[in-house]
VOTOR-783303 format. One record per residue (C-alpha): residue number from 0; x, y, z; residue in one letter. Coordinates in steps of 0.1 Angstrom, whole numbers, plus 5000, padded with zeros to 4 digits. Example, Ala and Ser with C-alpha at 12.3 -4.5 7.8 and 13.67 -1.06 7.14 Angstrom:
i 0&X 5123&Y 4955&Z 5078&aa a
i 1&X 5137&Y 4989&Z 5071&aa s
***
This chain:
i 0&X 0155&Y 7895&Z 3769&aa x
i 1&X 0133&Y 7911&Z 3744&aa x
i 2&X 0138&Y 7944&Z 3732&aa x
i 3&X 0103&Y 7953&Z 3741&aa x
i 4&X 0105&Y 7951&Z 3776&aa x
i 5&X 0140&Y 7974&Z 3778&aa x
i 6&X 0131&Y 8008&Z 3790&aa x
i 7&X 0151&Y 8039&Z 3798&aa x
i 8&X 0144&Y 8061&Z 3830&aa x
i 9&X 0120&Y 8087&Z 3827&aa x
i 10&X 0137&Y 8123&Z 3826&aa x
i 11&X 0125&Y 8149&Z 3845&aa x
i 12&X 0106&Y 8175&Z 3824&aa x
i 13&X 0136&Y 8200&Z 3836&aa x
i 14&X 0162&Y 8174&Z 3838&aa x
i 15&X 0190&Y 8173&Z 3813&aa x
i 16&X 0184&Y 8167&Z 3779&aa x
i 17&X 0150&Y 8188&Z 3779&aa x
i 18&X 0177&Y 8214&Z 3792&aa x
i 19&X 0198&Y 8210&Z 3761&aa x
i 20&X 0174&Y 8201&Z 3734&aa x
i 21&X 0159&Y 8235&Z 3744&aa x
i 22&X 0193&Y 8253&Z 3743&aa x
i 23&X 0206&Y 8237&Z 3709&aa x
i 24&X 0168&Y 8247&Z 3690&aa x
i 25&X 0174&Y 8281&Z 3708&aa x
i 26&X 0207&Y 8278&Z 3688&aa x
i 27&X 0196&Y 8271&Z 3654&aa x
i 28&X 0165&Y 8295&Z 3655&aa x
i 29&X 0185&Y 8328&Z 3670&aa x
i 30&X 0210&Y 8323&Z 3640&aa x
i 31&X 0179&Y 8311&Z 3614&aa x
i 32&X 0198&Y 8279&Z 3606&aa x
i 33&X 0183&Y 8250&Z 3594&aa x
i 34&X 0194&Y 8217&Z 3613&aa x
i 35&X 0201&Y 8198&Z 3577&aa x
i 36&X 0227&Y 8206&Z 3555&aa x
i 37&X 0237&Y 8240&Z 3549&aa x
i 38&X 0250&Y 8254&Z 3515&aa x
i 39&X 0287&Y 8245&Z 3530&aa x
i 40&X 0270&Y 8210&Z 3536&aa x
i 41&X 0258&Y 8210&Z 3507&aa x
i 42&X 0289&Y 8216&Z 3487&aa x
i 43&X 0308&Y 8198&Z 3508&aa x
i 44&X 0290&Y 8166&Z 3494&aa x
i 45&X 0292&Y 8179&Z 3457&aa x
i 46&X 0328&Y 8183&Z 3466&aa x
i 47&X 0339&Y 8147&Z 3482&aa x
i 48&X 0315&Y 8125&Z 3452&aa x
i 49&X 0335&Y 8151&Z 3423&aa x
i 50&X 0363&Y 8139&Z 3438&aa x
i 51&X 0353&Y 8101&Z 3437&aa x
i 52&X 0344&Y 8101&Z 3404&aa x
i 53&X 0376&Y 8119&Z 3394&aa x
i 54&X 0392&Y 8092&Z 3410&aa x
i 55&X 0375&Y 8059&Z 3393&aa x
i 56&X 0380&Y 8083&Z 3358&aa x
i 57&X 0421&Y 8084&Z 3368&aa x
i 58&X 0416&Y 8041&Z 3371&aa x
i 59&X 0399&Y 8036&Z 3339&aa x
i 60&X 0426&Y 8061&Z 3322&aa x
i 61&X 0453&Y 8049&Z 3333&aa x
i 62&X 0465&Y 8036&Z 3303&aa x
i 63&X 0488&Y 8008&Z 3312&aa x
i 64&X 0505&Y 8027&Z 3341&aa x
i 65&X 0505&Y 8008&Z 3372&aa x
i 66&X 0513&Y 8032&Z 3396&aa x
i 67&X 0486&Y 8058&Z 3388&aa x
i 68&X 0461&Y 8031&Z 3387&aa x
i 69&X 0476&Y 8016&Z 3422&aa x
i 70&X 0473&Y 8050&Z 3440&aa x
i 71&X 0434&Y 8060&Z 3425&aa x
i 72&X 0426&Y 8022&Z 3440&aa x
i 73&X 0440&Y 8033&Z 3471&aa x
i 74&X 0433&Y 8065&Z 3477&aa x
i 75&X 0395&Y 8056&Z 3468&aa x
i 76&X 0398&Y 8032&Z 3493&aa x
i 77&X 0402&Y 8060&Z 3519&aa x
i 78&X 0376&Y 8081&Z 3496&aa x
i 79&X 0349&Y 8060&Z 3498&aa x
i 80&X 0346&Y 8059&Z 3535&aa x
i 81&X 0344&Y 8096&Z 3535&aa x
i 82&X 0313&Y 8092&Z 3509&aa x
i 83&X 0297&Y 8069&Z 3530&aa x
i 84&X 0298&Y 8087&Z 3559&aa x
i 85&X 0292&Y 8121&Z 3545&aa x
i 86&X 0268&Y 8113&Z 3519&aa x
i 87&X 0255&Y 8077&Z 3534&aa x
i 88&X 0251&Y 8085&Z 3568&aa x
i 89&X 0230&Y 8119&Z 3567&aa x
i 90&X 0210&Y 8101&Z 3541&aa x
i 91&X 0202&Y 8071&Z 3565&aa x
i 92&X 0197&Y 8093&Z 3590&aa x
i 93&X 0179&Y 8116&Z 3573&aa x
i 94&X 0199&Y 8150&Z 3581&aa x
i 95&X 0210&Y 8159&Z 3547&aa x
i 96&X 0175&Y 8174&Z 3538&aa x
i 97&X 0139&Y 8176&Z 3547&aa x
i 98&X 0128&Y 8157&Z 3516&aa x
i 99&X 0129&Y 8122&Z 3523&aa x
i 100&X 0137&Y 8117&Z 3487&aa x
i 101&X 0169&Y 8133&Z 3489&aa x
i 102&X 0181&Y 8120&Z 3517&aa x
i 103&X 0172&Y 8083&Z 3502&aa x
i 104&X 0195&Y 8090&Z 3469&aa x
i 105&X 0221&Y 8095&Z 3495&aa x
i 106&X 0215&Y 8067&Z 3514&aa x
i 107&X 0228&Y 8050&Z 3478&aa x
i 108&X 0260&Y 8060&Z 3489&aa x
i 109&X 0268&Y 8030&Z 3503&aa x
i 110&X 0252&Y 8010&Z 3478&aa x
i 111&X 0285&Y 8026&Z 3457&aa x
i 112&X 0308&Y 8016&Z 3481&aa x
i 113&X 0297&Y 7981&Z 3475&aa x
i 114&X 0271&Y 7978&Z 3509&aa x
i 115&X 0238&Y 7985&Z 3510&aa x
i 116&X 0222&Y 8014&Z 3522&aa x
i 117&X 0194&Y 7995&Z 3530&aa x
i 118&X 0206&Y 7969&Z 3550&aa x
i 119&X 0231&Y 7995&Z 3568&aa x
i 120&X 0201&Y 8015&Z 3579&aa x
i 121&X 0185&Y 7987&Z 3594&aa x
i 122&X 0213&Y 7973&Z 3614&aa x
i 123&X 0220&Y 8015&Z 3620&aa x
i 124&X 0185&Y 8028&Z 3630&aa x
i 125&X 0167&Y 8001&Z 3643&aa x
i 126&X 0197&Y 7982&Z 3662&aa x
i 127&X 0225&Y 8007&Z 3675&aa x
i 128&X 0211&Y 8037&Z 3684&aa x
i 129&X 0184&Y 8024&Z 3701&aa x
i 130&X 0205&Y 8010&Z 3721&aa x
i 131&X 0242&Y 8011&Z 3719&aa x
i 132&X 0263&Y 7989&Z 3734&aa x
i 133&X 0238&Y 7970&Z 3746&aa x
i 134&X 0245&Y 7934&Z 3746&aa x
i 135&X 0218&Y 7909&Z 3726&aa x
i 136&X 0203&Y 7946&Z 3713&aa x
i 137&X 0233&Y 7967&Z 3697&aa x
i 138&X 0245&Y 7946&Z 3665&aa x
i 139&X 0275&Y 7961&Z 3662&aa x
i 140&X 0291&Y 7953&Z 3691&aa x
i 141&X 0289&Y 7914&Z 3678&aa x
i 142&X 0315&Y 7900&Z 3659&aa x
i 143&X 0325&Y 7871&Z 3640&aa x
i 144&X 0339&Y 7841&Z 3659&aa x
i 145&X 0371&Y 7855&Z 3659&aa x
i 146&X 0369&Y 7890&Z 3679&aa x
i 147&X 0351&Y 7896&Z 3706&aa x
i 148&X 0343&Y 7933&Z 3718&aa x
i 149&X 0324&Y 7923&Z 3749&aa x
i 150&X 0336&Y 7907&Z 3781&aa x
i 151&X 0333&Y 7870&Z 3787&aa x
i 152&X 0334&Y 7846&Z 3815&aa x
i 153&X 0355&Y 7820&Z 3794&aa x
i 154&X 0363&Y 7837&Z 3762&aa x
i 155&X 0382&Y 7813&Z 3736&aa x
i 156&X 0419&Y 7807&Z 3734&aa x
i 157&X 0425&Y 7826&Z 3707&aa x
i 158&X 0410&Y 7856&Z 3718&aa x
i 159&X 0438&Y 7861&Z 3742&aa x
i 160&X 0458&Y 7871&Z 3706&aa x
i 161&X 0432&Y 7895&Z 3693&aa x
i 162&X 0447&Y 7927&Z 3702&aa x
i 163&X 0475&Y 7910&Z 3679&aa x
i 164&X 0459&Y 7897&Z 3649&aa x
i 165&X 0428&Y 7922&Z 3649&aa x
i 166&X 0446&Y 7948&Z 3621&aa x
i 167&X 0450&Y 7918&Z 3599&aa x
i 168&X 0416&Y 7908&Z 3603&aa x
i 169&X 0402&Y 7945&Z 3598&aa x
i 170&X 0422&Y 7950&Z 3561&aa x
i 171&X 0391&Y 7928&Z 3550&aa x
i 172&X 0365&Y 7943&Z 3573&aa x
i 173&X 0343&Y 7958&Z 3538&aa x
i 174&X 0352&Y 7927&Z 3517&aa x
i 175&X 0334&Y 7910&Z 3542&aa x
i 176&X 0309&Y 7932&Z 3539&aa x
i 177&X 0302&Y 7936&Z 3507&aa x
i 178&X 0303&Y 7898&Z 3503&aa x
i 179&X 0290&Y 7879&Z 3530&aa x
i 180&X 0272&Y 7904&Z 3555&aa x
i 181&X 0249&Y 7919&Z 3538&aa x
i 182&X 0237&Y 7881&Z 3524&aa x
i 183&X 0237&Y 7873&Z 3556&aa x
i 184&X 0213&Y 7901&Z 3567&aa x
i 185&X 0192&Y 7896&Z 3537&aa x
i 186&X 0188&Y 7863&Z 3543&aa x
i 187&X 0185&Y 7866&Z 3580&aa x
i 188&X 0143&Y 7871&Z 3593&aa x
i 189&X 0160&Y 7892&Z 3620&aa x
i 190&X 0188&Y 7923&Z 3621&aa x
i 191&X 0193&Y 7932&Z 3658&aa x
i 192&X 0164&Y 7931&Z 3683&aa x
i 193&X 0140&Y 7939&Z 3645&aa x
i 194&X 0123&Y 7912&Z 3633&aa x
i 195&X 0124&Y 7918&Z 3595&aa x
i 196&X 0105&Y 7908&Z 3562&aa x
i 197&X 0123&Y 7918&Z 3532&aa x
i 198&X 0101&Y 7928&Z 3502&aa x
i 199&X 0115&Y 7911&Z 3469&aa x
i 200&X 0120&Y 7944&Z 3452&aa x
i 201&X 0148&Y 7949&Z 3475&aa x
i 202&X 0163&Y 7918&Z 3469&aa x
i 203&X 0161&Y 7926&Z 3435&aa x
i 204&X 0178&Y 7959&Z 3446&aa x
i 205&X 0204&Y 7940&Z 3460&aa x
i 206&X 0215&Y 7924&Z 3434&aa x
i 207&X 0216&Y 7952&Z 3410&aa x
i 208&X 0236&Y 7973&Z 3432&aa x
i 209&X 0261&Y 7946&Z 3441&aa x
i 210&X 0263&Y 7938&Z 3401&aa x
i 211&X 0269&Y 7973&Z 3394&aa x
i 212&X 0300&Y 7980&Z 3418&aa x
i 213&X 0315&Y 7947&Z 3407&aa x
i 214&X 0311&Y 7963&Z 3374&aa x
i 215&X 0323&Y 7996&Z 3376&aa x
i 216&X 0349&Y 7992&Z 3398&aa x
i 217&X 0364&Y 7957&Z 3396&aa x
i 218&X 0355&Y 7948&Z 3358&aa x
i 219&X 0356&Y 7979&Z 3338&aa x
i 220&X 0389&Y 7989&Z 3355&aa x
i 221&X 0397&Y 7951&Z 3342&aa x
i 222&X 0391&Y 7963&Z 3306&aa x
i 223&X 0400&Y 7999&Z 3299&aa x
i 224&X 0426&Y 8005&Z 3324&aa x
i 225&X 0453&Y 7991&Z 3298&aa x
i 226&X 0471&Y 7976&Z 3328&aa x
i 227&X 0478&Y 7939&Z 3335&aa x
i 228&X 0447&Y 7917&Z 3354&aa x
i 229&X 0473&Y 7911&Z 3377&aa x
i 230&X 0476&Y 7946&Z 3390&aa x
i 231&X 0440&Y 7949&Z 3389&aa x
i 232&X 0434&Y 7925&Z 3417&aa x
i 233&X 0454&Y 7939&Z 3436&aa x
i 234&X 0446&Y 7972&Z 3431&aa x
i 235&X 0412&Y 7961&Z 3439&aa x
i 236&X 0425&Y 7945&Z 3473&aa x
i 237&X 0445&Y 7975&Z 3482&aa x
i 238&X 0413&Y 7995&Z 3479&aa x
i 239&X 0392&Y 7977&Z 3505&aa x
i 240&X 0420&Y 7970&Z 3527&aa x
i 241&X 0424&Y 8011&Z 3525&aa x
i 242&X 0386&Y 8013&Z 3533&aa x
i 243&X 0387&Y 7986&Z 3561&aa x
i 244&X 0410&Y 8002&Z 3576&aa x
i 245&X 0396&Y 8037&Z 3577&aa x
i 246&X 0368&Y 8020&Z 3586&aa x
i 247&X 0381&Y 8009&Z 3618&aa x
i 248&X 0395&Y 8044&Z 3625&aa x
i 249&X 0361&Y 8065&Z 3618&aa x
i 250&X 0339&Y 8037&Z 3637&aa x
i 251&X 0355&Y 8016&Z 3661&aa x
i 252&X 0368&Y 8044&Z 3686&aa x
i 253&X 0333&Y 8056&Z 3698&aa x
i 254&X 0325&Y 8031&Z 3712&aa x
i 255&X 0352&Y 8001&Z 3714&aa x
i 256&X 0378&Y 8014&Z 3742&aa x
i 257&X 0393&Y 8007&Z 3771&aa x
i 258&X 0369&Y 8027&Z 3791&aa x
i 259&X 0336&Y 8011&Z 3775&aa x
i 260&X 0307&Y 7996&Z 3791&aa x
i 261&X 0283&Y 7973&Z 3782&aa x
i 262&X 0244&Y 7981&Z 3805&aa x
i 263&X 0222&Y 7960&Z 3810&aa x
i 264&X 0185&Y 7964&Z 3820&aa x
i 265&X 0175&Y 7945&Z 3853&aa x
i 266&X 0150&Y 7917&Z 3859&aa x
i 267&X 0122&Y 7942&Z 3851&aa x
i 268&X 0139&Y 7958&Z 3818&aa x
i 269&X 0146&Y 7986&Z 3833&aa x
i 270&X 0180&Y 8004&Z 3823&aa x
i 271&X 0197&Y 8025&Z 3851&aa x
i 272&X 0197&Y 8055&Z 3827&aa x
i 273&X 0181&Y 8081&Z 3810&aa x
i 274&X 0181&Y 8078&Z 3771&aa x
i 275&X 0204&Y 8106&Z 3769&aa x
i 276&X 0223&Y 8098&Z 3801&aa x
i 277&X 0226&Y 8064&Z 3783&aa x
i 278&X 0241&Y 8076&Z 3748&aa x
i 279&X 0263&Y 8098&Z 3775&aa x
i 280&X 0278&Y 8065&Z 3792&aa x
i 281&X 0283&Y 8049&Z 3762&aa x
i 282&X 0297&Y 8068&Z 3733&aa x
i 283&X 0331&Y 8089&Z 3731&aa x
i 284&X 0335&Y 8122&Z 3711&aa x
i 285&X 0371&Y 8116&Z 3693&aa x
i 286&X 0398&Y 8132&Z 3674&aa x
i 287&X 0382&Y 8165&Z 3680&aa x
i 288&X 0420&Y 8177&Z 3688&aa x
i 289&X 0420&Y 8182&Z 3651&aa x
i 290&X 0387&Y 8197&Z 3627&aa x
i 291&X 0402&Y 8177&Z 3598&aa x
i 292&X 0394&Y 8145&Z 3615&aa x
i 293&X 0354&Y 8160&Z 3616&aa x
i 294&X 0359&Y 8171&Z 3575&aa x
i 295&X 0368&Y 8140&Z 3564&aa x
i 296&X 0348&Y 8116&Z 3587&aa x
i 297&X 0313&Y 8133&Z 3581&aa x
i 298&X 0315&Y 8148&Z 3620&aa x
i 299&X 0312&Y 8109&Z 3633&aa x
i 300&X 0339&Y 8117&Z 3654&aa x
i 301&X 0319&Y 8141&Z 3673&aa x
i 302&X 0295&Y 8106&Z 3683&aa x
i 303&X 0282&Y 8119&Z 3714&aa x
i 304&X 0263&Y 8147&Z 3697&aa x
i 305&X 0254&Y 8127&Z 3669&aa x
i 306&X 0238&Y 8098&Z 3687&aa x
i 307&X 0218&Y 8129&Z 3711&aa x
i 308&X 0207&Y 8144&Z 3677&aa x
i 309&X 0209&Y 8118&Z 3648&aa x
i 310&X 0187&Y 8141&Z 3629&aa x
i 311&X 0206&Y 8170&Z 3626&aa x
i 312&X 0234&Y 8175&Z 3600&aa x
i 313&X 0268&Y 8170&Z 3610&aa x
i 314&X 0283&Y 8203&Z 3598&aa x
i 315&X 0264&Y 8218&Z 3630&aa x
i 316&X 0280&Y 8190&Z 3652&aa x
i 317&X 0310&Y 8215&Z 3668&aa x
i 318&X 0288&Y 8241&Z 3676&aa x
i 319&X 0262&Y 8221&Z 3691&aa x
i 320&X 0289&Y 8200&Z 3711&aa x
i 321&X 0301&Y 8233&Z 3731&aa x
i 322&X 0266&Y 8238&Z 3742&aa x
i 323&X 0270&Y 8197&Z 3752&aa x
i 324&X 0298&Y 8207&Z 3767&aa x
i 325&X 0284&Y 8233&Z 3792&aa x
i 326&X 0255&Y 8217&Z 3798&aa x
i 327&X 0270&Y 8185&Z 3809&aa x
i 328&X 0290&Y 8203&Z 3835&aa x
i 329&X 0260&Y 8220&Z 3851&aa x
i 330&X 0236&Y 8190&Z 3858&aa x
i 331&X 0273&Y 8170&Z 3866&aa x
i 332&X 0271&Y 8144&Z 3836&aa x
i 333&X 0300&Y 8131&Z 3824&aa x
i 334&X 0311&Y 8135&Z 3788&aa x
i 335&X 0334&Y 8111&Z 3773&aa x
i 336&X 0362&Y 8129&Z 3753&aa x
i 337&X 0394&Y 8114&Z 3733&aa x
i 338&X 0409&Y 8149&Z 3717&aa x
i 339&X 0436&Y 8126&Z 3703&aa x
i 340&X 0428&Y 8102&Z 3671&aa x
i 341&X 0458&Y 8081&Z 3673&aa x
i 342&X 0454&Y 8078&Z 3717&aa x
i 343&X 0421&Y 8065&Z 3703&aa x
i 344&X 0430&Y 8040&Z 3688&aa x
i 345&X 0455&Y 8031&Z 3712&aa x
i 346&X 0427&Y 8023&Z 3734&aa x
i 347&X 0406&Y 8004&Z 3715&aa x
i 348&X 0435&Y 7980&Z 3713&aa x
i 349&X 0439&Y 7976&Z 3748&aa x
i 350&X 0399&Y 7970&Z 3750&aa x
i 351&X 0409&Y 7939&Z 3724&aa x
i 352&X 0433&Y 7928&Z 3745&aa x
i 353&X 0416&Y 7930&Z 3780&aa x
i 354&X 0386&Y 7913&Z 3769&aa x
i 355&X 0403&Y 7884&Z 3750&aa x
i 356&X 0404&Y 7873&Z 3785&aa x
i 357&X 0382&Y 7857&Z 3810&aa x
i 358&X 0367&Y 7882&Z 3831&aa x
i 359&X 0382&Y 7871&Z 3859&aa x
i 360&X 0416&Y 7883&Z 3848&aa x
i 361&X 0402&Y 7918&Z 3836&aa x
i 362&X 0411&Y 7930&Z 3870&aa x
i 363&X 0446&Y 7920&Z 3871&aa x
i 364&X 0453&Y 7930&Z 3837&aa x
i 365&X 0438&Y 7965&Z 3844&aa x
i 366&X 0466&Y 7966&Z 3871&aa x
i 367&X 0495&Y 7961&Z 3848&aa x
i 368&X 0485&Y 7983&Z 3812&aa x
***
């Protein structure tokens, strides 16, 4: 179906998100608060890209000592995640500031990670939120040929194993990325449901950015870090499979659970929900057991609030969700919460392995998990 005939239920102008869009600018104007980043924000980022570049310093310094240059690679690997979502993210989303400029020099954040900013917006703004978890509209929820996060009638053989081999496969989630995806997406004349025409400036773009992060962090560490080529690679490898993997943990459990669903509109292209009631359904606040799960994941684990407010910066995200919270309960909406991180992941696993099988067996298999 095309994208332009999906359409949400209409709200009632007193229905529930007019109720709590009212009650969260209430928020923010009784304290005088802007919704962007605040000076914590603010330093917060200062704080997490210090640390970063401390950390590709402590590689190129290493002078010929493989285990500091083998724990900067890794721990970056965590590190970089953290940048991307709390520098990337606002920027793409533009919640960082009100200038448009800023918030596009921090969108470059995942052009340092090796990605593109760019390209990551696209897929983002124009394909997820829209319309998450929405299959044929929601690009994330599509894999390669080798996972599938969505149920099928006759899924393949091998899918039946993916709740197995699926870590393996994630350790080189952002090599993937920085290699072949974003080609891909370049290349491609459509991201999503958006029918794109890249200028050749960023093409050009592209390729600068991808020849600078080869540089700085694969070649340079080659020649000053005094330590063998060998140890180098893998350093290098250590570092995505560290990012991959965090990765999966900051992104995957929103969404990807045992508990998802996948709406579709009917015949007409109607869906059976409100845009809010919608993101609701579909997305899972996480880890919010712990506030050091929000510090170092740029608030992502508070999804639910973030995909009702994508504008607003995600230092107000626990504040805002308590008035989610209440709200919720008094027009009876549900609101999907996983206080636990690791009982998160635990369930994303079992969504794996449920849906590596035919959907005729997702019934049984729910009876015996």
């Amino acid at each position: 179906m095309n994208y332009q005939d999906i359409r949400y239920k209409q709200e009632d102008a007193n229905g529930f998100f007019a109720t709590l869009n009212k009650r969260v600018n209430e928020h923010f104007k009784e304290r005088n608060l802007t919704k962007k980043a605040t000076t914590y924000g603010k330093l917060k980022a200062f704080f997490f890209l210090s640390v970063y570049i401390g950390l590709v310093a402590a590689i190129y310094t290493a002078n010929g000592n493989v285990a500091t240059l083998l724990i900067a690679f890794a721990i970056l690997g965590f590190w970089q995640i953290c940048c991307a979502l709390i520098l990337g993210h606002e920027g793409v989303h533009e919640s960082f500031s009100n200038s448009k400029k800023v918030n596009r020099i921090m969108s470059y954040a995942f052009d340092l990670i090796g990605s593109s900013g760019y390209l990551w917006g696209l897929r983002h703004i124009h394909s997820h939120h829209p319309y998450p978890m929405v299959p044929g509209q929601d690009v994330d929820i599509h894999q390669t040929g080798m996972l599938t996060f969505v149920p099928m009638e006759e899924p393949k053989k091998m899918f039946k194993y993916q709740h197995i081999y699926s870590p393996f496969l994630y350790l080189f989630y952002t090599v993937q990325v920085v290699l072949r995806r974003d080609f891909v997406d370049f290349f491609s004349s459509q991201i999503g449901h958006k029918i794109v025409k890249h200028k050749r400036s960023k093409f050009i773009e592209l390729f600068i950015a991808k020849t600078i992060y080869i540089t700085y962090a694969l070649v340079l560490p080659l020649i000053l870090s005094g330590v063998y080529w060998g140890w180098v690679l893998l350093g290098f490898l250590i570092m995505h499979m560290m990012e991959s993997i965090t990765a999966a943990i900051a992104l995957f459990p929103a969404h990807i659970h045992e508990h998802s669903v996948f709406p579709l509109p009917d015949e007409n292209g109607m869906m059976q929900d409100t845009w809010a009631e919608h993101q609701l359904r579909v997305t899972t606040d996480f880890g919010t057991r712990w506030r050091i799960v929000g510090f170092f994941f740029g608030g992502i684990n508070y999804h639910a609030v973030h995909h009702l407010f994508p504008g607003v910066c995600h230092v107000h995200f626990n504040d805002i969700q308590k008035i989610l919270i209440k709200t919720c309960d008094e027009f009876n909406i549900q609101h999907n919460v996983e206080p636990y991180l690791y009982k998160a992941m635990i369930s994303h696993v079992k969504l794996l392995k449920k849906n590596g099988l035919s959907t005729n067996n997702i019934h049984h298999l729910a009876e015996i998990v």
